[in-house]
PDB file as gemmi writes it, atoms N, CA and C in Angstrom:
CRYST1    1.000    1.000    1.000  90.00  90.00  90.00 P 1                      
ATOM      1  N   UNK A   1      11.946  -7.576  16.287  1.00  0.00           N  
ATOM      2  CA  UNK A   1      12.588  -6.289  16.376  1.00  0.00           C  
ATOM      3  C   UNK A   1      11.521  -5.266  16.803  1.00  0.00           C  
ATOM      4  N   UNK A   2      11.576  -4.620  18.033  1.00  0.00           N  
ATOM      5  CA  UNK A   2      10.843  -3.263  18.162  1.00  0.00           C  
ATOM      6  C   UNK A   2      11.278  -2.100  17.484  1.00  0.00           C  
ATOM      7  N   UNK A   3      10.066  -1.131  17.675  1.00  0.00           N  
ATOM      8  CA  UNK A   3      10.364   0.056  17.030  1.00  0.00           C  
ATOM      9  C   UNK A   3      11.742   0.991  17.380  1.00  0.00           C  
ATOM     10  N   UNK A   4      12.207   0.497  18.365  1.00  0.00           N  
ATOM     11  CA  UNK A   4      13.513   1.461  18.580  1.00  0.00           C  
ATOM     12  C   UNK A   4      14.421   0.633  18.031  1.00  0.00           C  
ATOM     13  N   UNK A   5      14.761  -0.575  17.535  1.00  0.00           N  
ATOM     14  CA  UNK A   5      15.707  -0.895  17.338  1.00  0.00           C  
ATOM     15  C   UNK A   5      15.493  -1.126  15.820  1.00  0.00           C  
ATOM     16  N   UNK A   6      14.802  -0.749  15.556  1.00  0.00           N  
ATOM     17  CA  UNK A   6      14.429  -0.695  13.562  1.00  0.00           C  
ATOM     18  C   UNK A   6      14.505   0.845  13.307  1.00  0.00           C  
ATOM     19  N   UNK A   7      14.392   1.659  14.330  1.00  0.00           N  
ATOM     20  CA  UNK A   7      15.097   2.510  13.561  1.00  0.00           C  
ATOM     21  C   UNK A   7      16.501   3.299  13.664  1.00  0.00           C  
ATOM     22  N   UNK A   8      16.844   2.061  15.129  1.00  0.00           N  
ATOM     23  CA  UNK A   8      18.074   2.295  15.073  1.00  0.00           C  
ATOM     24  C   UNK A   8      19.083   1.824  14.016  1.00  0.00           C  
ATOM     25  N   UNK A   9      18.556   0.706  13.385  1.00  0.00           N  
ATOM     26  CA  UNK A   9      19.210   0.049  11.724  1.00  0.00           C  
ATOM     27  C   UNK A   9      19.045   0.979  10.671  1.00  0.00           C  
ATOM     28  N   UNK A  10      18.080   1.976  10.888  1.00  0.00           N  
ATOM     29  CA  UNK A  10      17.919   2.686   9.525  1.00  0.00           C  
ATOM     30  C   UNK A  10      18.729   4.092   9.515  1.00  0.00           C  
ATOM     31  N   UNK A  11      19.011   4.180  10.901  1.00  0.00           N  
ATOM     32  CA  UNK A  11      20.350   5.114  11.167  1.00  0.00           C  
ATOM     33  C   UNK A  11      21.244   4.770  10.248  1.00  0.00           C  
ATOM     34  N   UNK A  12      21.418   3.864   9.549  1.00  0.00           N  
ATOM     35  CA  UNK A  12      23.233   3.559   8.868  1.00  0.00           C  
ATOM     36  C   UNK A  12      22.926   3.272   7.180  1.00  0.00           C  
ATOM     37  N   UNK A  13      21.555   3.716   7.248  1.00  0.00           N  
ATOM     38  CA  UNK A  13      21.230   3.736   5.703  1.00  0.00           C  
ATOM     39  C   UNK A  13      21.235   4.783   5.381  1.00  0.00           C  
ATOM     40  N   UNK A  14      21.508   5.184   3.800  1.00  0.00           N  
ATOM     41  CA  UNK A  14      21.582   6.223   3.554  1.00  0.00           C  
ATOM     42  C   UNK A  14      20.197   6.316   2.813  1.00  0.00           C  
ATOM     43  N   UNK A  15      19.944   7.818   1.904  1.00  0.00           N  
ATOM     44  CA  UNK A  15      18.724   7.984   1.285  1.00  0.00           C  
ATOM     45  C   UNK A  15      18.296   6.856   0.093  1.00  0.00           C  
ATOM     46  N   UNK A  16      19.514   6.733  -0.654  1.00  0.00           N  
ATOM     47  CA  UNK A  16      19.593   5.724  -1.899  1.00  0.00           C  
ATOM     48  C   UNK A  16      18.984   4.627  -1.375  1.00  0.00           C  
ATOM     49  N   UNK A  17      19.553   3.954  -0.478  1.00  0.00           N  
ATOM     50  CA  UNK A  17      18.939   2.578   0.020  1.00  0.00           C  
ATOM     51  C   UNK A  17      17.519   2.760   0.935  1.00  0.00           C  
ATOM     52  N   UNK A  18      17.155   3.397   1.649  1.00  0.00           N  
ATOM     53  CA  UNK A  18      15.937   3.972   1.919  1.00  0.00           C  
ATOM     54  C   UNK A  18      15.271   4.208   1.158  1.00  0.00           C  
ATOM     55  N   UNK A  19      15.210   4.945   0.229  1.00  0.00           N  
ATOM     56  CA  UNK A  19      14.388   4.611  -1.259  1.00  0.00           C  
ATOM     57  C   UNK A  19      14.477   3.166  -1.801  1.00  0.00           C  
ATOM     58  N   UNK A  20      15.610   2.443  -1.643  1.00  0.00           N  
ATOM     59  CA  UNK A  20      15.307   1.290  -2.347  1.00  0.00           C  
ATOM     60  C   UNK A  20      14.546  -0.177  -1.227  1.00  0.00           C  
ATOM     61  N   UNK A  21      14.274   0.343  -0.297  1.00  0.00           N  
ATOM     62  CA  UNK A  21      14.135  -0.849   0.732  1.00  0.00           C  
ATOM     63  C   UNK A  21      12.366  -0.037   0.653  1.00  0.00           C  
ATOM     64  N   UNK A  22      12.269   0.764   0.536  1.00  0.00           N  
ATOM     65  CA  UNK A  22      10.782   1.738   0.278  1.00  0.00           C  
ATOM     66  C   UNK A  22      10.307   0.799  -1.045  1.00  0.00           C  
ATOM     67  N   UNK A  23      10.707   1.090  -2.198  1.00  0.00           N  
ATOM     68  CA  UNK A  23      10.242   0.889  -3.190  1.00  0.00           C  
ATOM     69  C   UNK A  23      10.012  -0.759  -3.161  1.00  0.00           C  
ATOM     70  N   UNK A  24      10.828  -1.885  -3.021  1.00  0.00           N  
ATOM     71  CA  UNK A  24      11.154  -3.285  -2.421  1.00  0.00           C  
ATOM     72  C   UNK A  24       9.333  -3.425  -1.522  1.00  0.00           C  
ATOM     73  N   UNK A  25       9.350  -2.478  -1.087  1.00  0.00           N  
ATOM     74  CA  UNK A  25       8.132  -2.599  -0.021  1.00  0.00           C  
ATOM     75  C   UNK A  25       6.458  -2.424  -0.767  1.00  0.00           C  
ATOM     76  N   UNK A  26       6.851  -1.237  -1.489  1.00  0.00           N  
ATOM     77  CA  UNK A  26       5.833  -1.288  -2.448  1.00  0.00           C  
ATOM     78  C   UNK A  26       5.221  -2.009  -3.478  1.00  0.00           C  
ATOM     79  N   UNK A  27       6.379  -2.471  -4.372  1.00  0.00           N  
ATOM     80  CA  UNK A  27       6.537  -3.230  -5.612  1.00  0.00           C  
ATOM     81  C   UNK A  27       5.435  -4.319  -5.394  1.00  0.00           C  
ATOM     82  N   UNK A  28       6.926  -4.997  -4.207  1.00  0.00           N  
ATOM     83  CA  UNK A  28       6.022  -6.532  -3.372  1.00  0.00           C  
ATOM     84  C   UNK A  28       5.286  -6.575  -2.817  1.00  0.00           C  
ATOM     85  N   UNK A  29       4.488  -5.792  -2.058  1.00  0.00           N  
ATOM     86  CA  UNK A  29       3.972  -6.266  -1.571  1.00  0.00           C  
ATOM     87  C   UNK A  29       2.449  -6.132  -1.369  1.00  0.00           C  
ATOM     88  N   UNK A  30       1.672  -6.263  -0.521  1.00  0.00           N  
ATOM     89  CA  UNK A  30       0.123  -6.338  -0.800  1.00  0.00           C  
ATOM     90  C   UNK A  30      -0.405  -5.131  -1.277  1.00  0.00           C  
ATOM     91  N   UNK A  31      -2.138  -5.051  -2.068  1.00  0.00           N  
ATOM     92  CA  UNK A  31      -2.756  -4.272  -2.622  1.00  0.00           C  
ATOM     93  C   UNK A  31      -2.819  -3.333  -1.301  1.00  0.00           C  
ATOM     94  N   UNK A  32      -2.789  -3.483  -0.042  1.00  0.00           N  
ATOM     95  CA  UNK A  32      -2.658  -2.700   1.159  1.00  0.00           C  
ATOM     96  C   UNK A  32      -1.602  -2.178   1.628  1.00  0.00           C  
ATOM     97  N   UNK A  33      -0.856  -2.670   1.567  1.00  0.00           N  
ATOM     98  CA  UNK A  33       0.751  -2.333   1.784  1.00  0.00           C  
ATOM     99  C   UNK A  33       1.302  -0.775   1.065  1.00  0.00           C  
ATOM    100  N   UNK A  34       0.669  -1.405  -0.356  1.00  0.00           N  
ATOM    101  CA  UNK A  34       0.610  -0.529  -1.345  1.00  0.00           C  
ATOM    102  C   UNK A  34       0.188   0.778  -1.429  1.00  0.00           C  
ATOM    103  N   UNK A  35      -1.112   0.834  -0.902  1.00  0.00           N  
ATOM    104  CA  UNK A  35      -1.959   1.590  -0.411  1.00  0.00           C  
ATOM    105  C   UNK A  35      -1.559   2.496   1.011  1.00  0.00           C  
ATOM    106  N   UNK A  36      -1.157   2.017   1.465  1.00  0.00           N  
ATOM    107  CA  UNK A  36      -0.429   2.742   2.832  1.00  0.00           C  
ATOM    108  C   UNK A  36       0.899   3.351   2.390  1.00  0.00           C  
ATOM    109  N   UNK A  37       1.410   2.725   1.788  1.00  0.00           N  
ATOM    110  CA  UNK A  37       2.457   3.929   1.383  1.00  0.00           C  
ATOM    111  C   UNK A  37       2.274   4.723  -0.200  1.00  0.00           C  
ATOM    112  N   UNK A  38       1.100   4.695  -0.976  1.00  0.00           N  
ATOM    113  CA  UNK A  38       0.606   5.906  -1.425  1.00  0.00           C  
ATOM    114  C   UNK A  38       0.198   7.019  -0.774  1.00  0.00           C  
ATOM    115  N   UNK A  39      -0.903   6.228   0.444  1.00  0.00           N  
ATOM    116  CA  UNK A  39      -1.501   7.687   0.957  1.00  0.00           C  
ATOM    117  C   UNK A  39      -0.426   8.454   2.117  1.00  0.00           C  
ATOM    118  N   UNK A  40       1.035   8.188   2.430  1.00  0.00           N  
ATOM    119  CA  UNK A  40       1.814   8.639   3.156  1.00  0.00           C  
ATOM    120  C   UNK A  40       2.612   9.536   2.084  1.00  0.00           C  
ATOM    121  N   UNK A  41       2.870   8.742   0.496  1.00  0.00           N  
ATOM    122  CA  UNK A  41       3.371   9.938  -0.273  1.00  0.00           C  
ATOM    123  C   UNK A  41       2.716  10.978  -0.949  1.00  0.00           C  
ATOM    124  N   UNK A  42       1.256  10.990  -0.847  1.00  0.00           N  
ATOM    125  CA  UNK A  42       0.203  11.958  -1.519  1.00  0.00           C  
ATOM    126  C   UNK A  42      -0.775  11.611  -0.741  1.00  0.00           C  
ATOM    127  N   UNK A  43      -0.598  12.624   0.539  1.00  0.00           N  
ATOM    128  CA  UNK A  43      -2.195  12.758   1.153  1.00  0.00           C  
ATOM    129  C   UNK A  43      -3.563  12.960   0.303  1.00  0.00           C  
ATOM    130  N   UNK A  44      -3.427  13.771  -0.743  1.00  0.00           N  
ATOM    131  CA  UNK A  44      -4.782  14.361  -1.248  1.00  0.00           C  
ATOM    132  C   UNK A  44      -5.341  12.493  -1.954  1.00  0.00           C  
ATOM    133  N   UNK A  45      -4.464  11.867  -2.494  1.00  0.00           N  
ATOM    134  CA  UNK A  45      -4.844  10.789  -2.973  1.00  0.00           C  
ATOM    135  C   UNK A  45      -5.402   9.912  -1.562  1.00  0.00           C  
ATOM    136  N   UNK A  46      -4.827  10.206  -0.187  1.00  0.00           N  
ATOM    137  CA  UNK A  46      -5.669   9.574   0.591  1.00  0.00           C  
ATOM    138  C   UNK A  46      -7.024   9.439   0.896  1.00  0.00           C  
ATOM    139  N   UNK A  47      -7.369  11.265   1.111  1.00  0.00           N  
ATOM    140  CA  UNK A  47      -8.320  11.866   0.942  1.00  0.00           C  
ATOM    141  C   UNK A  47      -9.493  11.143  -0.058  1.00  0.00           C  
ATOM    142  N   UNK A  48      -9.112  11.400  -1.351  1.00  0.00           N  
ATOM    143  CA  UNK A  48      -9.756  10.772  -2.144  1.00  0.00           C  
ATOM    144  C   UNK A  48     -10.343   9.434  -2.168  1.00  0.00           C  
ATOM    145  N   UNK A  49      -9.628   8.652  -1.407  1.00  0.00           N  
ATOM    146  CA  UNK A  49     -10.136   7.221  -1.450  1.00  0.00           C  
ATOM    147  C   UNK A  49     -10.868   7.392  -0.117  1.00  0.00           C  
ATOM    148  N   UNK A  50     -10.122   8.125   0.730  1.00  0.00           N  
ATOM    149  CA  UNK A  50     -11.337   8.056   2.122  1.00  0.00           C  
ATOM    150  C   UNK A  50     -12.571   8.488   1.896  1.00  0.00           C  
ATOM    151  N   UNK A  51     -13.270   9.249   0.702  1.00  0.00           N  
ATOM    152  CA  UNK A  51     -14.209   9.667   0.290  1.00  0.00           C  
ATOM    153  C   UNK A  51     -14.742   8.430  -0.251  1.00  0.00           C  
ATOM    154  N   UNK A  52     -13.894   8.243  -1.182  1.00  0.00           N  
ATOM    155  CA  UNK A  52     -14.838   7.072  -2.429  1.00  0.00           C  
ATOM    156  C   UNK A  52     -15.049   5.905  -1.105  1.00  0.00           C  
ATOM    157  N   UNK A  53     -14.753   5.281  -0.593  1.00  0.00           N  
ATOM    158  CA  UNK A  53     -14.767   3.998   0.442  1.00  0.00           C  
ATOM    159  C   UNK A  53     -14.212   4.450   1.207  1.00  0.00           C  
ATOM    160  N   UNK A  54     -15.170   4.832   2.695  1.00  0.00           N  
ATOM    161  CA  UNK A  54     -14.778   5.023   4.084  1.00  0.00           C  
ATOM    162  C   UNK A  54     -15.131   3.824   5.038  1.00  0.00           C  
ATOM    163  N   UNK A  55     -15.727   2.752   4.396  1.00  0.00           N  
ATOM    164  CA  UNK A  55     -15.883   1.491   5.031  1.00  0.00           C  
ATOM    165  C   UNK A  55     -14.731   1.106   5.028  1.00  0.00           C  
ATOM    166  N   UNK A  56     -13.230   0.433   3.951  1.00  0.00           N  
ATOM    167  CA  UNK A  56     -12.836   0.257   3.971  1.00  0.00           C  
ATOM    168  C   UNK A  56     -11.545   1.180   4.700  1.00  0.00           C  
ATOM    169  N   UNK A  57     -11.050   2.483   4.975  1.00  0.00           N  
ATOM    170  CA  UNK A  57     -10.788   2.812   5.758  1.00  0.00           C  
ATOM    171  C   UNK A  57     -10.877   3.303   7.075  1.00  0.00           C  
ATOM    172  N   UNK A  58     -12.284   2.661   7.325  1.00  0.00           N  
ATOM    173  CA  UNK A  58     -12.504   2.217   9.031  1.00  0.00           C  
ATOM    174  C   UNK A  58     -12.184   1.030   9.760  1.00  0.00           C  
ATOM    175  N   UNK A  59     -11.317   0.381   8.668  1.00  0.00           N  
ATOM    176  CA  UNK A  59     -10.939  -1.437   9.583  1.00  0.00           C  
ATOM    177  C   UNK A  59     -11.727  -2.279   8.963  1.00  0.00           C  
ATOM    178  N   UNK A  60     -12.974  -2.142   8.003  1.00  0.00           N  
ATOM    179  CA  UNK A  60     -13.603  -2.682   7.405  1.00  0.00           C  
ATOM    180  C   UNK A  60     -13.108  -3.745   6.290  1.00  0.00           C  
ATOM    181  N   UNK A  61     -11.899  -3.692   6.339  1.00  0.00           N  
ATOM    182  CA  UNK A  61     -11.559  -4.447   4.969  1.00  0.00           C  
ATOM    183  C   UNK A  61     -12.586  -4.453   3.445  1.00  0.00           C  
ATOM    184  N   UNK A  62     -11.704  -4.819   2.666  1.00  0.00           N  
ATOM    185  CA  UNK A  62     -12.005  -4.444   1.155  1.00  0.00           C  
ATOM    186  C   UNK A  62     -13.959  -4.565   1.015  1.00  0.00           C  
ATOM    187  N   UNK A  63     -13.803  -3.865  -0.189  1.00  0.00           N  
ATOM    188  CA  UNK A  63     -15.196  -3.308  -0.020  1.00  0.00           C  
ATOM    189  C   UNK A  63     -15.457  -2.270  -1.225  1.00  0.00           C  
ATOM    190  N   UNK A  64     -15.011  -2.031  -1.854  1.00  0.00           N  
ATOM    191  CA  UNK A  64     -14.935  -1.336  -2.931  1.00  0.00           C  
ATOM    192  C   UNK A  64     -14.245  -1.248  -3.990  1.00  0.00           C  
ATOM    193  N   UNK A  65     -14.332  -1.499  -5.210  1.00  0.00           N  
ATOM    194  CA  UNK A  65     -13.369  -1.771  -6.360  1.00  0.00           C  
ATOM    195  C   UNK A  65     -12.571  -0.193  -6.891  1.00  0.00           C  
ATOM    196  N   UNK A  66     -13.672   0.085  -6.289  1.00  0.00           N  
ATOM    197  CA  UNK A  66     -12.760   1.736  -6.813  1.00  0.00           C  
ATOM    198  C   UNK A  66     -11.761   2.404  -5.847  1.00  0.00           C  
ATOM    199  N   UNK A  67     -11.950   1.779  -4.755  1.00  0.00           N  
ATOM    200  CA  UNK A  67     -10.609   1.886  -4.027  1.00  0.00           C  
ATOM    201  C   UNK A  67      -8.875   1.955  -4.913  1.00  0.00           C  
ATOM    202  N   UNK A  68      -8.637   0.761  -5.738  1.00  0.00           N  
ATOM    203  CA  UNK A  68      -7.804   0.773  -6.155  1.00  0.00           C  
ATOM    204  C   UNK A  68      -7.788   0.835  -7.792  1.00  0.00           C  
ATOM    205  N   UNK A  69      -9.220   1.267  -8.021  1.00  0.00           N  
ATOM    206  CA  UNK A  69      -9.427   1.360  -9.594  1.00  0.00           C  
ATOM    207  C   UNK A  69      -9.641   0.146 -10.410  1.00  0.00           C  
ATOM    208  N   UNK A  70      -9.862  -1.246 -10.156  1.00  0.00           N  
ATOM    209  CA  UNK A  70      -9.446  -2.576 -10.408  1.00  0.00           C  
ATOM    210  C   UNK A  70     -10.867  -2.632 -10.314  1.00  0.00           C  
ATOM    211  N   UNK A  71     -11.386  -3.462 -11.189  1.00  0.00           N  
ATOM    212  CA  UNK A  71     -12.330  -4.714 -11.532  1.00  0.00           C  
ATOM    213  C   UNK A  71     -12.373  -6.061 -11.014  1.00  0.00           C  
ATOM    214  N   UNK A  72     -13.210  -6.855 -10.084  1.00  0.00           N  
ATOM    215  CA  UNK A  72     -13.076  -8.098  -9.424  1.00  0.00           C  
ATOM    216  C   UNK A  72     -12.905  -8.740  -9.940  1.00  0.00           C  
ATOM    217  N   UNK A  73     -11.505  -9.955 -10.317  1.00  0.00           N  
ATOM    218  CA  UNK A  73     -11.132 -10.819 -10.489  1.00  0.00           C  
ATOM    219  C   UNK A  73     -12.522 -12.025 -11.128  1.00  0.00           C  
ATOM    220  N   UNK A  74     -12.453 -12.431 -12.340  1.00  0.00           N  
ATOM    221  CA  UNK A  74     -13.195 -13.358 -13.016  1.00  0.00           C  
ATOM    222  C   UNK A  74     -12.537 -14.945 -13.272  1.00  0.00           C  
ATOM    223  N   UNK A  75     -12.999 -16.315 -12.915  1.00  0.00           N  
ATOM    224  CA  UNK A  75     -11.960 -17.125 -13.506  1.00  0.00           C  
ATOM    225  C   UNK A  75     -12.509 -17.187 -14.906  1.00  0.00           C  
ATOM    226  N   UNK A  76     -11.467 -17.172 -15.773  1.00  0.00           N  
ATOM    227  CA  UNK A  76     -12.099 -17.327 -17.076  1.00  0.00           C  
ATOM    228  C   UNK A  76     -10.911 -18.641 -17.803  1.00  0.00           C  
ATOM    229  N   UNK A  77     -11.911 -19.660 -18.274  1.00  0.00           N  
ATOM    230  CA  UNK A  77     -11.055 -20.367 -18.599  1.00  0.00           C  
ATOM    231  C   UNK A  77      -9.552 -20.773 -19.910  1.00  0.00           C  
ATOM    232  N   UNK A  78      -8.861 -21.052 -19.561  1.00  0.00           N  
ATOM    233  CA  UNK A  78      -7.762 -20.740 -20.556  1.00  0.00           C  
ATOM    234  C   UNK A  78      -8.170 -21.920 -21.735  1.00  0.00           C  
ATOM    235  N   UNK A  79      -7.033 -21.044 -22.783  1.00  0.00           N  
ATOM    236  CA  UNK A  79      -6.995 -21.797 -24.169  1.00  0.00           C  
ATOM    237  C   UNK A  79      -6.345 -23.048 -24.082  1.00  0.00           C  
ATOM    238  N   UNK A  80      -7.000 -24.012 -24.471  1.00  0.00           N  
ATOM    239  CA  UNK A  80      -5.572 -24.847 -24.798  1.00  0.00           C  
ATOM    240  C   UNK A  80      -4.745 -24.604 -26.254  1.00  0.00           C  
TER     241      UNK A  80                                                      
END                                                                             
């Protein structure tokens, strides 16, 4: 589907479902995904991360934990 014809489908949605096909998008999907539609609903929070890690918003991929506030993943082994 190109861009004219995706938003010719979103012509027949209303706001309710546009919010819910939004949120569907967020929920699921990647720590980036995620991230792209924070900094589209609160620029200043964009801002902010373009400060803290501008490597990673130059195409650089991940690169900073404080990007998303998160601590790097440890395996730690389970109980039996």
């Amino acid at each position: 589907m190109n861009r004219e014809n995706f938003f010719a489908k979103l012509l027949t949605f209303d706001e309710e479902r546009l919010k819910k096909a939004l949120w569907n998008l967020y929920w699921r999907g990647s720590v980036t995904i995620r991230e792209r539609i924070e900094a589209e609903v609160d620029p200043a929070e964009r801002d902010r991360r373009q400060r803290l890690c501008p490597m990673r918003w130059r195409g650089y991929g991940a690169g900073c934990a404080t990007i998303t506030g998160s601590v790097p993943s440890v395996n730690v082994p389970r109980r039996s």
